[in-house]
N, C-alpha and C positions, 0 to 999 in steps of 0.2 A: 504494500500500500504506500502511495507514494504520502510523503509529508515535508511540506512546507512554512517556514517560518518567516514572516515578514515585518521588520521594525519599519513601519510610516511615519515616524517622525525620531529627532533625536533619542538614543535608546537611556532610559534610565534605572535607578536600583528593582525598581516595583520588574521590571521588565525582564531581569537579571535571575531574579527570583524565581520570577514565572516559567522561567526558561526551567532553573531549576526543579521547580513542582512538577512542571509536565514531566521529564525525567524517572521519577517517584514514583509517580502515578502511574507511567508506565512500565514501570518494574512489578509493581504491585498488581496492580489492575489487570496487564494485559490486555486480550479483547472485549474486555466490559469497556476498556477508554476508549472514549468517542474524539474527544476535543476538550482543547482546553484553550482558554482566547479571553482577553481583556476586553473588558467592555465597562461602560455606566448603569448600572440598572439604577432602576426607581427604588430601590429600597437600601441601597447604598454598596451596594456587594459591587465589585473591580474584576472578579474572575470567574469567567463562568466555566462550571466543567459538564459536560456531557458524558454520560456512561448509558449504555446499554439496560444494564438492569441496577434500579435503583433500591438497594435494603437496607435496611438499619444496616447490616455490617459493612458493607461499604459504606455508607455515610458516614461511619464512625472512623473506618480506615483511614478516608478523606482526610479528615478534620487532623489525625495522627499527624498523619504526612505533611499537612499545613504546617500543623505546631515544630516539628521535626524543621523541613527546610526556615521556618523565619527562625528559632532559636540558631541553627548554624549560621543565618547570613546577619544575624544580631539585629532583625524589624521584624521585634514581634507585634501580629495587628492591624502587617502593613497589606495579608490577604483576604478580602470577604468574600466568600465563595457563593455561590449560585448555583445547587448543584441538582441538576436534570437531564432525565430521562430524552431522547431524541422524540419520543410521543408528548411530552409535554413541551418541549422546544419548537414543535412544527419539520417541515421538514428542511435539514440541511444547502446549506448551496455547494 
C-alpha cells in the first residue's frame, strides 16, 4: 500500500510528533491503521486517527501510545486525538 507524507506548510514540533505517532500506531495496530492526519476539529482535537475496527482496547492502546511518544518528545498534551472508524469518517479520498 502505497503511503505518502506531505508537510504544506513550514514543518513544526506538533508535526514531528505526529510523524512519530503514526510510526507506533503502526507497529501496534497494523491493519486496523487507516490514517492518521492533522487537522482542526470543532471540539478541539489536532489528530485524527482512522482504524478499521474501533474497541475499547484499541482506544485505550491509542491513548498509551499518545502518552508514550509526547513523554519521549517532552509535549505532553500537545496531541488530541479524534479517533474513528472509516464508517463514521464517510468515505476516504
Amino acid at each position: 500500500m502505497p503511503l505518502r507524507i506531505v508537510i504544506h506548510k513550514q514543518m513544526t514540533r506538533t508535526d514531528i510528533v505526529l510523524a512519530r505517532l503514526f510510526s507506533r500506531l503502526a507497529e501496534t495496530l497494523n491493519d486496523n491503521l487507516i490514517a492518521v492526519e492533522s487537522f482542526d476539529g470543532w471540539d478541539g482535537s489536532n489528530v485524527r486517527i482512522v482504524v478499521r475496527v474501533k474497541s475499547d482496547e484499541v482506544v485505550e492502546k491509542i491513548f498509551d501510545i499518545i502518552e508514550r511518544v509526547e513523554r519521549e518528545a517532552g509535549t505532553p498534551g500537545i496531541i488530541i486525538p479524534d479517533i474513528v472508524t472509516q464508517d463514521e469518517l464517510g468515505a476516504l479520498p
